[in-house]
N, C-alpha and C positions, 0 to 999 in steps of 0.2 A: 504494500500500500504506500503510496508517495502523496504526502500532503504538502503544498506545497505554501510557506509562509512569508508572509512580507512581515516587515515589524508592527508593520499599524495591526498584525491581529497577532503577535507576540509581544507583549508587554515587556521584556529583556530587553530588545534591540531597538537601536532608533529609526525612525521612521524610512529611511533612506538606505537599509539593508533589504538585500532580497537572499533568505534562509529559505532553503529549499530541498526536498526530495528525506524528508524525515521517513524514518522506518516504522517498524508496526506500533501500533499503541500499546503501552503496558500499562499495568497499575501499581501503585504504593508497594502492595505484598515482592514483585517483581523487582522494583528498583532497592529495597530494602536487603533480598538475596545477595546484591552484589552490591552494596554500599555499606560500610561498620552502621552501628547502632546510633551513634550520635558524631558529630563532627560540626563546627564552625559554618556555617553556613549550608548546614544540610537542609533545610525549609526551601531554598530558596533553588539548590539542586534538585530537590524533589519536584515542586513546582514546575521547576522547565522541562525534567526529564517528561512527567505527568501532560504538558502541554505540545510538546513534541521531542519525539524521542530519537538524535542524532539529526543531522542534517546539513545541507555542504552551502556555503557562502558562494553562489553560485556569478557573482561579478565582484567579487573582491570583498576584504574583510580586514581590518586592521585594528592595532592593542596600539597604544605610546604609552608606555612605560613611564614617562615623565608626568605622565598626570599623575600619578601615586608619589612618585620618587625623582629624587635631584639623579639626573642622567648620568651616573659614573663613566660610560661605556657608551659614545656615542653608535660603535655596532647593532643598538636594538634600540634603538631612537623610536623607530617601529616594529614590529614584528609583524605578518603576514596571519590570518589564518584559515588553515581551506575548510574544514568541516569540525562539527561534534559529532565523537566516537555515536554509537548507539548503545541501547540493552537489548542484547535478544532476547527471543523467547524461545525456552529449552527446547521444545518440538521441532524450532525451524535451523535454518541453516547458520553460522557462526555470521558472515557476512552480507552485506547488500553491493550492490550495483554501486553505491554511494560513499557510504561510509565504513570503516570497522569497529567492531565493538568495543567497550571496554577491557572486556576479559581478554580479546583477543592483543590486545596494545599492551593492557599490563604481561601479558605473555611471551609476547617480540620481546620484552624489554629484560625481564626477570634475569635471564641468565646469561646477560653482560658481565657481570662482577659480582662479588659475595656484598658488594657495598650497595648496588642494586639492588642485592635481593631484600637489607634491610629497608632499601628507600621507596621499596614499592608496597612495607609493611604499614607503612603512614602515609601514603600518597596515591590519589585515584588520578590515571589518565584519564582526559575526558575530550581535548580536541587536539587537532596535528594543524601544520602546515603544510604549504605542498613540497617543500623537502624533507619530508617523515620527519620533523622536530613534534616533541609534544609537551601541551601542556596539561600541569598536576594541578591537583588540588591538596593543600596538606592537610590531612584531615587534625592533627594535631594542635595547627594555628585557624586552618581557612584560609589562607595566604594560597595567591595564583602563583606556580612557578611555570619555568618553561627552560627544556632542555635544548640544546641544540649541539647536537649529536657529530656535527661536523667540527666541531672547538673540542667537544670534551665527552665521553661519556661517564665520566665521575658526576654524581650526585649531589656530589659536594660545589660544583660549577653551578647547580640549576640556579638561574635568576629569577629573584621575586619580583613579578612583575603587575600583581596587583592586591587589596588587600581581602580581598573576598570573592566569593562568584560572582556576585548582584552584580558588583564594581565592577571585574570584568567584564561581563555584558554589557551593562551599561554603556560602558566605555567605547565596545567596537563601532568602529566609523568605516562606511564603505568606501572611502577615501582617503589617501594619502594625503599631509598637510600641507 
């Protein structure tokens, strides 16, 4: 099933994105299988998950870092982002035409390093870029990070790049500044 959404009928994104080709619908029970019990910003991840689940930035998508934080690192001034992962549903297949799942991202990643294996114990993939970077969520802060896989795969590199989900969202502009 592909729903396809503009922001005016997703409440996260500003009006001038176009979020498109989401996967199947799940519910609470669904998204609670594969998210911990509590975390920093988990209302607000339920809610988007609940309202559309994955979906790819189908004319562009972009984070600036600097609206959270003073720019250390002019390299991610912006960061790009192509899609949000999805949740499957157990009966169906791991992937879409679209997007990949969560479980399938936390998977790729897991056994890069034993320092990975404990930074995927506190941290949900949830979207990539179109060069496979991806960004987390810590469940420990709620803090957005984002890896990018071509500098570094230590965990210890990932940059905070905003301070919550909401804020994330919020944030992405279909436009470069």
């Amino acid at each position: 099933m592909n729903n396809n959404f503009k922001s005016n009928s997703n409440e996260f994104f500003n009006n001038d994105i176009l979020f498109e080709n989401s996967w199947k619908s799940i519910s609470l029970s669904q998204i609670n299988e594969i998210v911990p019990d509590e975390f920093p910003g988990k209302k607000d991840f339920i809610k988007f998950y609940l309202t559309t689940n994955g979906g790819v930035f189908s004319k562009g998508a972009y984070i600036y870092p600097d609206n959270f934080y003073e720019a250390s690192n002019k390299d991610y001034y912006s960061i790009e982002i192509g899609s949000f992962f999805h949740i499957p549903l157990i009966e169906d297949e791991e992937d879409s035409d679209y997007t990949t799942s969560i479980e399938r991202a936390k998977d790729r990643r897991i056994d890069y390093s034993e320092e990975f294996e404990d930074f995927v114990l506190f941290h949900i993939p949830f979207a990539d870029n179109h060069a496979d970077n991806d960004f987390w969520i810590d469940i420990q802060t709620g803090e957005i990070k984002y890896m990018d896989y071509e500098v570094s795969y230590d965990p210890e590199n990932a940059i905070i790049i905003a301070p919550s989900f909401l804020d994330f969202c919020k944030h992405i502009q279909a436009k470069l500044k």
